[in-house]
C-alpha positions in Angstrom: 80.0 103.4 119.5 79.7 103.6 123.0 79.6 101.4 125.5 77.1 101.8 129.1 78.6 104.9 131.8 80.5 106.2 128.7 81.5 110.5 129.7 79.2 111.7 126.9 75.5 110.8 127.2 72.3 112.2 126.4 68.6 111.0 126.1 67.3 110.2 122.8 64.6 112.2 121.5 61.2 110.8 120.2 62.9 110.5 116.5 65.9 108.8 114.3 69.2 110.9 114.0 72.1 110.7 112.4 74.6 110.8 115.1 78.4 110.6 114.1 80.2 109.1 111.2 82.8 106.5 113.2 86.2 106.4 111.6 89.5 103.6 112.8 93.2 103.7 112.9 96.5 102.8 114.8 96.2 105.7 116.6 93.6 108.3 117.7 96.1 111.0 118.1 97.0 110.5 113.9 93.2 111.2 113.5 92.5 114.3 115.7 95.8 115.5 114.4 93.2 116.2 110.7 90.0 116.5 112.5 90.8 118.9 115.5 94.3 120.1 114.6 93.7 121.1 111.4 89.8 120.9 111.1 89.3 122.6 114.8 86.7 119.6 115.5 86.0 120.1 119.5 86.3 117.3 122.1 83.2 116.1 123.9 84.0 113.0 125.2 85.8 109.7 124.9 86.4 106.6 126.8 88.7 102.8 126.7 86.5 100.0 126.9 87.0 96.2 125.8 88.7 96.1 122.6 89.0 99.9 121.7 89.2 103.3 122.8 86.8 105.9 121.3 86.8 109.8 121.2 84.3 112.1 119.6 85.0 115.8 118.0 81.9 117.9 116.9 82.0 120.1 114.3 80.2 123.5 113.1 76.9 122.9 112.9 77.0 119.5 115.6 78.1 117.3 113.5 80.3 114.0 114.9 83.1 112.6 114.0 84.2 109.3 116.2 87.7 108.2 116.1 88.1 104.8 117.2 91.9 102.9 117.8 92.0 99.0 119.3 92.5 99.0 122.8 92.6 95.9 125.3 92.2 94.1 121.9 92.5 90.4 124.0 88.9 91.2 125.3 87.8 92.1 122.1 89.2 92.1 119.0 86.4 93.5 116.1 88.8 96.7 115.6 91.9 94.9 115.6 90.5 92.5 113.1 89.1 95.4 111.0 92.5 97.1 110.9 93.5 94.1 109.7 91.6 93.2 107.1 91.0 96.9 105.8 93.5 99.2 107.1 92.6 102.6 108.4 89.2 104.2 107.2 85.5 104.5 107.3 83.9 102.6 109.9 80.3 102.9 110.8 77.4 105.3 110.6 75.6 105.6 114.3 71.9 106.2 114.5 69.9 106.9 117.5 66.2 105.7 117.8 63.9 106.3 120.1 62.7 102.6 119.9 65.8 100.0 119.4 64.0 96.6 119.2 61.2 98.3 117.0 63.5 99.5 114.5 64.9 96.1 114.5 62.0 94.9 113.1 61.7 97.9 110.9 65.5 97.3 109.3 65.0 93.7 108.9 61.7 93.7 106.6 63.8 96.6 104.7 66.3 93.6 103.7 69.2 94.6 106.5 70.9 91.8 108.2 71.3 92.8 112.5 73.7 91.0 113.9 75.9 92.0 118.0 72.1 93.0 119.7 72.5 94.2 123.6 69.0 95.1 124.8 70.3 94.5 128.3 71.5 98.1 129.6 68.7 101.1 130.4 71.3 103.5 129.7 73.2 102.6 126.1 71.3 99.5 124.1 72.7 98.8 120.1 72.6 96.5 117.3 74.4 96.4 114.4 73.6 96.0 110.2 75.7 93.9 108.3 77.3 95.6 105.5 76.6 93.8 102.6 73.0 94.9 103.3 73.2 98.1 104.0 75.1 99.8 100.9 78.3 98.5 102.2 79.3 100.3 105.4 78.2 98.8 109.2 75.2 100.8 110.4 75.0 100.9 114.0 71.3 101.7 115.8 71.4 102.5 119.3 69.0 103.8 122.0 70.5 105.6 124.8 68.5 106.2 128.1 69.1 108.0 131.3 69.8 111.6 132.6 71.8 113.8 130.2 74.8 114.4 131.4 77.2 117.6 130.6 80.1 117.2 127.9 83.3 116.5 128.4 85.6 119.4 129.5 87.2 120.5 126.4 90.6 120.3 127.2 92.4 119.4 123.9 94.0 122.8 121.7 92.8 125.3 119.8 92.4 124.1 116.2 96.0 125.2 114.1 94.5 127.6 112.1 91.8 129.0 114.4 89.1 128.2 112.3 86.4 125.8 113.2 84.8 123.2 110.4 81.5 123.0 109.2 80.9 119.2 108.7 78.5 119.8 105.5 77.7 116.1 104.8 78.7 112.6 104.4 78.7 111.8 100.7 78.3 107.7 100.5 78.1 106.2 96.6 75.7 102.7 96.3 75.5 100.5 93.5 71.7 101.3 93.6 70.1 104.2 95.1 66.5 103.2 95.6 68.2 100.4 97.5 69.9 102.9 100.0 66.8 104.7 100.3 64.5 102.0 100.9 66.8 102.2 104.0 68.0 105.2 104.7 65.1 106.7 104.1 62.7 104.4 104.9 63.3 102.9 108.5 66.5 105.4 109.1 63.9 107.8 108.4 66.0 110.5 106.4 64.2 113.1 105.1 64.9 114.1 101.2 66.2 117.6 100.9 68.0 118.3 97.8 68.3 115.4 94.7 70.3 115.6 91.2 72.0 114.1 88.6 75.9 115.4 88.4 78.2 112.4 88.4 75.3 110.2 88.5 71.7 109.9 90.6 72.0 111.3 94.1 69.8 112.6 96.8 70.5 113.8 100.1 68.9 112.9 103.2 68.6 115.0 106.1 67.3 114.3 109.6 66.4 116.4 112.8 69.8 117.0 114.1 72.5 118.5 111.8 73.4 114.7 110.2 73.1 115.1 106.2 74.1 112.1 104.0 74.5 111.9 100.3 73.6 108.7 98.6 75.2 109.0 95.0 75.5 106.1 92.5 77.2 106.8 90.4 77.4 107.2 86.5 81.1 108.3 86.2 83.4 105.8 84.7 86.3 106.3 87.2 83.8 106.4 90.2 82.1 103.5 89.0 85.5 101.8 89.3 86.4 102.9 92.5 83.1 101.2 93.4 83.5 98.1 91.8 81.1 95.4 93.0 80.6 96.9 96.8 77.1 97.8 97.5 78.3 100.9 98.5 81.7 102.5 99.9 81.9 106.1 101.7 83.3 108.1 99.0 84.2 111.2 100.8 83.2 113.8 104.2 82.5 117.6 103.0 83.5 120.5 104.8 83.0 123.9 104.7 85.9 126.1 106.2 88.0 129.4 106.1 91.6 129.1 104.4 90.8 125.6 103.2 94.2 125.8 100.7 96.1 126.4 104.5 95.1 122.9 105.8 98.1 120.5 105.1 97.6 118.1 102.5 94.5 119.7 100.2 94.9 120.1 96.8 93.0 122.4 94.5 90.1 121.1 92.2 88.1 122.7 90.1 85.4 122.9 92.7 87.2 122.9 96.0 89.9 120.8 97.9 90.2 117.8 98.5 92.7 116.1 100.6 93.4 112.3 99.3 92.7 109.4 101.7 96.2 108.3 101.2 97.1 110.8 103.0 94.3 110.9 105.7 94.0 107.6 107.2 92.0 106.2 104.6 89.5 108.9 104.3 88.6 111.6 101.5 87.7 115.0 102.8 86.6 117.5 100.5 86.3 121.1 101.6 85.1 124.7 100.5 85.6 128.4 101.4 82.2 130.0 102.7 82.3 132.0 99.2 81.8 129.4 97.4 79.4 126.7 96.4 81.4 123.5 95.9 
């Protein structure tokens, strides 16, 4: 999400990329508390514009993470309403493509509903997929134009533990997997890099840039629960980091941490040591 003259902005390259995974609350400053606090996720730019106010941290690898809190809601109230409705949590999935109001036409004969379409500025142009068909989180497409322009002066502290995150992947369960790929894969133009069959059918896309996403549906009774009859829900966002039992709030599993999104803003993070494959 960003709006035209935004601080951070670069030109598209000639391919689809998985730019940042966009998450709301009250308050940015709960949010970087986890994500640069604690996770060492580095500020690169942020902005207030009609109806919220949005920052972005990269990760280890370049990975995003946008955190997004209502701002000047009279203008425009999407966020507010969201909170609302939802409470804090997942919110979008951004794409860049070189070619917005081709890919239009590409999401729409994959079955996706666009809906909020601004072809009008050179510099940042967007649309938006409804939901309920596209495996139950909003996918936002944009096509940004213009000069690139140099990051936002980092001026935010050093991360708590002095360790920097590796964001590994987004890990997304859908009611039907060749349903998420026919998109994600098809239009969004992921590439598959690794599939199996642990909890249930999953494969994970990768694209150009560091964005990996896991589609997973799953076979697990409990999982299939949490699902229930979404087409999809963001299950949880993977890390890789030093001393991952010293981050506040992660408790052991048999394969890692995992910190619960009660206690993170409505978000699951799961994360691993370096040593270990989990």
């Amino acid at each position: 999400t960003r709006p035209p003259g935004a601080v951070e902005h670069q030109v598209v390259p000639d391919h689809v990329e998985l730019d940042h995974l966009a998450v709301a609350a009250e308050s940015s400053w709960d949010l970087w508390i986890r994500y640069g606090a604690e996770l060492g996720g580095r500020l690169v730019g942020g902005s207030p514009t009609d109806g919220f106010h949005w920052s972005q941290v990269r990760f280890g690898g370049g990975m995003k993470i946008e955190m997004l809190e209502p701002h000047d809601v009279e203008s425009f109230d999407f966020l507010r309403r969201f909170l609302d409705r939802h409470g804090p949590g997942p919110h979008h999935l951004t794409f860049k493509v070189p070619d917005l109001a081709t890919m239009i036409d590409e999401v729409r004969s994959a079955g996706a509903t666009v809906v909020g379409v601004d072809l009008e500025s050179p510099t940042w142009k967007e649309a938006f997929l409804l939901p309920a068909t596209s495996c139950g989180i909003v996918v936002q497409i944009a096509q940004e134009g213009g000069e690139p322009s140099p990051e936002q002066e980092d001026l935010a502290p050093a991360p708590r533990h002095g360790d920097i995150a590796h964001l590994d992947r987004i890990v997304h369960l859908v009611a039907d997997l060749d349903a998420g790929l026919q998109l994600f894969a098809g239009p969004l133009a992921g590439t598959e890099v690794d599939r199996g069959d642990d909890g249930g059918r999953w494969v994970e896309l990768a694209w150009p840039g560091p964005g990996r996403l896991r589609l997973l549906q799953p076979a697990d009774d409990e999982l299939r629960l949490w699902l229930g009859d979404r087409p999809g829900r963001l299950h949880h966002v993977a890390f890789t980091i030093d001393r991952p039992d010293d981050v506040a709030g992660a408790t052991r599993l048999a394969d890692g941490w995992e910190i619960d999104p009660a206690d993170h803003l409505g978000v699951r993070i799961r994360l691993r040591s370096p040593d270990r494959n989990c």
